[in-house]
C-alpha positions in Angstrom: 0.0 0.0 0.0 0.8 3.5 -0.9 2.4 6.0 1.8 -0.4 8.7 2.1 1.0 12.2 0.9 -0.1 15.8 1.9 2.8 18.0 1.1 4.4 19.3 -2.1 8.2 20.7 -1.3 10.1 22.9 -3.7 13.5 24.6 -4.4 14.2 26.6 -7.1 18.0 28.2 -7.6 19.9 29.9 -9.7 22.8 27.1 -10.0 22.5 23.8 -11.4 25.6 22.4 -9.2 23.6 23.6 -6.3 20.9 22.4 -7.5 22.2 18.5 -7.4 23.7 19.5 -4.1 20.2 20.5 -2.6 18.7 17.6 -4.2 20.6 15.0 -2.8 20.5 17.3 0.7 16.3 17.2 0.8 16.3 13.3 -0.1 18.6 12.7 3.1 16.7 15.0 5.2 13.6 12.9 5.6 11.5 10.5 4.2 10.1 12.0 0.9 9.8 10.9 -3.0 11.9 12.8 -5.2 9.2 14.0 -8.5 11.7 16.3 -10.2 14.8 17.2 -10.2 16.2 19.0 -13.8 17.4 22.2 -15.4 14.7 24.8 -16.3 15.3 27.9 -18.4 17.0 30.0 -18.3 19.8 28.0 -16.4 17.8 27.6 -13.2 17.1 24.5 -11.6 14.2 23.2 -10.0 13.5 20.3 -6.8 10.0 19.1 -6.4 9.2 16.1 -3.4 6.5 15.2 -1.8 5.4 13.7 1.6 4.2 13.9 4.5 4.3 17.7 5.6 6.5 17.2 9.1 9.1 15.1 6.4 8.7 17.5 3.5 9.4 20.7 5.8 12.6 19.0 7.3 13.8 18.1 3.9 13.2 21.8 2.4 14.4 23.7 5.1 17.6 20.7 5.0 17.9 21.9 1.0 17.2 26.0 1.5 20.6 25.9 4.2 22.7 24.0 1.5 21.6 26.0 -1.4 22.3 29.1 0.0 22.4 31.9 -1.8 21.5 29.7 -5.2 18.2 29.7 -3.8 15.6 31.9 -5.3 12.5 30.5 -3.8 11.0 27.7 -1.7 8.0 26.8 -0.3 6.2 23.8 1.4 2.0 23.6 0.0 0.2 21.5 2.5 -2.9 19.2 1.4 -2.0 20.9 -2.5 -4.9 20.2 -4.4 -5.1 17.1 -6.5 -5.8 18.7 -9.6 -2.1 20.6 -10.1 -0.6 17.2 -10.8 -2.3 16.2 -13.8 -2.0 20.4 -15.1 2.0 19.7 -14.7 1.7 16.5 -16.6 -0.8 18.0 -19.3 -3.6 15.4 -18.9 -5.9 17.7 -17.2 -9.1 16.5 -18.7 -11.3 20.0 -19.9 -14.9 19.5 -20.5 -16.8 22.3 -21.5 -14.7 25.6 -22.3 -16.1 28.8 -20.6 -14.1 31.3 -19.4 -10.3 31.1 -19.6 -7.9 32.7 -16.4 -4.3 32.9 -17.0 -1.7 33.7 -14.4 1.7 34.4 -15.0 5.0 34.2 -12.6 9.0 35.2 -12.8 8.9 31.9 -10.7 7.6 28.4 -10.9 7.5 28.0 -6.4 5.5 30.9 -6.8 3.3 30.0 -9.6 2.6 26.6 -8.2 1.3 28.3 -5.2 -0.7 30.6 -7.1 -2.1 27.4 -8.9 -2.8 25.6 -5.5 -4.2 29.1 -4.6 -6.7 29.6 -7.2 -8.1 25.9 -7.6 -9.0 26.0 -3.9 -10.9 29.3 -4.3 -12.7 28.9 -7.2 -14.8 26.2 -9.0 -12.7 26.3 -11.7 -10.4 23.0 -13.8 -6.6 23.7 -14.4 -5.7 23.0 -17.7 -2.3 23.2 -17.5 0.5 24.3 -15.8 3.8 25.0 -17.5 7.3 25.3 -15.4 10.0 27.5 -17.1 10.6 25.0 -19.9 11.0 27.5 -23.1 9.7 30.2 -21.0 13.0 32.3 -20.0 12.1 31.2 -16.5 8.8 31.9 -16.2 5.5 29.7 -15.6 2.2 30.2 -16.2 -1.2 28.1 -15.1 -4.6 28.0 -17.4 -7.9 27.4 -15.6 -11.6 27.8 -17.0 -15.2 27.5 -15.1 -17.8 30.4 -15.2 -16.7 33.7 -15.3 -17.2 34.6 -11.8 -15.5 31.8 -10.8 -12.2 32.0 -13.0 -12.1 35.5 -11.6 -11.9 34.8 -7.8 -9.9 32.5 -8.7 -7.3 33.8 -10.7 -7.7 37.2 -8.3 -6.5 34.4 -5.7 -3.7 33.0 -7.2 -2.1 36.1 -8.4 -2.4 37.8 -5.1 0.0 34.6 -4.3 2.4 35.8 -6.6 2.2 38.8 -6.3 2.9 38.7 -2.9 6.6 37.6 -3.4 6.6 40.5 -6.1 6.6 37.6 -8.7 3.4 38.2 -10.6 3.7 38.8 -14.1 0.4 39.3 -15.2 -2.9 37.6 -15.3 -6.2 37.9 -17.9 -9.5 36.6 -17.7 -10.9 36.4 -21.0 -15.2 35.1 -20.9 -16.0 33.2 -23.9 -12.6 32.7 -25.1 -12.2 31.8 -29.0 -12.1 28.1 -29.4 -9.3 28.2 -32.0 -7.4 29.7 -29.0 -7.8 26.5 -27.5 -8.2 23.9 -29.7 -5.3 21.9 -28.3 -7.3 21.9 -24.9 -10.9 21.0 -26.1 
């Protein structure tokens, strides 16, 4: 039987030697299950575990001493909501299309926040959820549901980002063009 799992933990830095470093640091630190540990653009890299949150705490704070001043951001989401998964791994199944919400981050901590953020505040369905891959760093999160909805929650998630001053932008478009999303629907 599956461990149960609550937590998401995440590092991102601004060196990729640090980067193994950490990695290796968070693994030892506690019992957690490594989900990714690679190179994002633009010469970043980024440390995803989960676990259980006392475990994945231990194992981030273990990773934010050895990175240092590599580190650009970290955080610890507990009970992150089960739909960011699938939006990472692009097989967010999208019924109906209604409104779109987009946000946008300088960081993909902050973003993933912002997406755990705005999927608990709003009835809305991620879509998808890309992290700084062709992106010059940046990651971005598309949601839909009825307008009111995609606003409170994309108002919620970019008040995340924001927060750390990482916001980009963010748009909520009703009735969105369907050739705008014909990959999605």
């Amino acid at each position: 039987m599956e461990r149960p799992k609550n937590a998401l933990g995440m590092i991102e830095l601004t060196s990729i030697a640090s980067g193994f470093a950490v990695a290796d640091a968070m693994l030892k630190a506690g019992e957690v299950e490594l989900l990714l540990s690679r190179t994002i653009c633009s010469g970043k890299f980024m440390v995803l575990i989960d676990g259980m949150v006392a475990s994945v705490r231990a194992a981030v704070d273990a990773g934010a001493a050895v990175g240092g001043a590599a580190v650009i951001d970290h955080s610890v989401i507990a009970n992150l909501h089960p739909s960011v998964f699938p939006a990472i791994s692009g097989t967010a199944a999208v019924g109906q299309l209604e409104a779109l919400g987009v946000i946008e981050s300088f960081s993909v901590v902050s973003l993933l926040e912002a997406a755990d953020a705005a999927v608990k505040t709003g009835n809305v369905t991620l879509m998808e959820i890309r992290l700084a891959m062709a992106l010059g760093g940046k990651a971005f999160v598309t949601m839909t549901g009825d307008v009111a909805s995609v606003r409170a929650a994309v108002e919620a998630g970019a008040a995340v980002a924001a927060e750390k001053g990482l916001l980009v932008n963010s748009a909520v478009i009703p009735r969105p063009s369907k050739e705008l999303l014909r990959d999605w629907v």
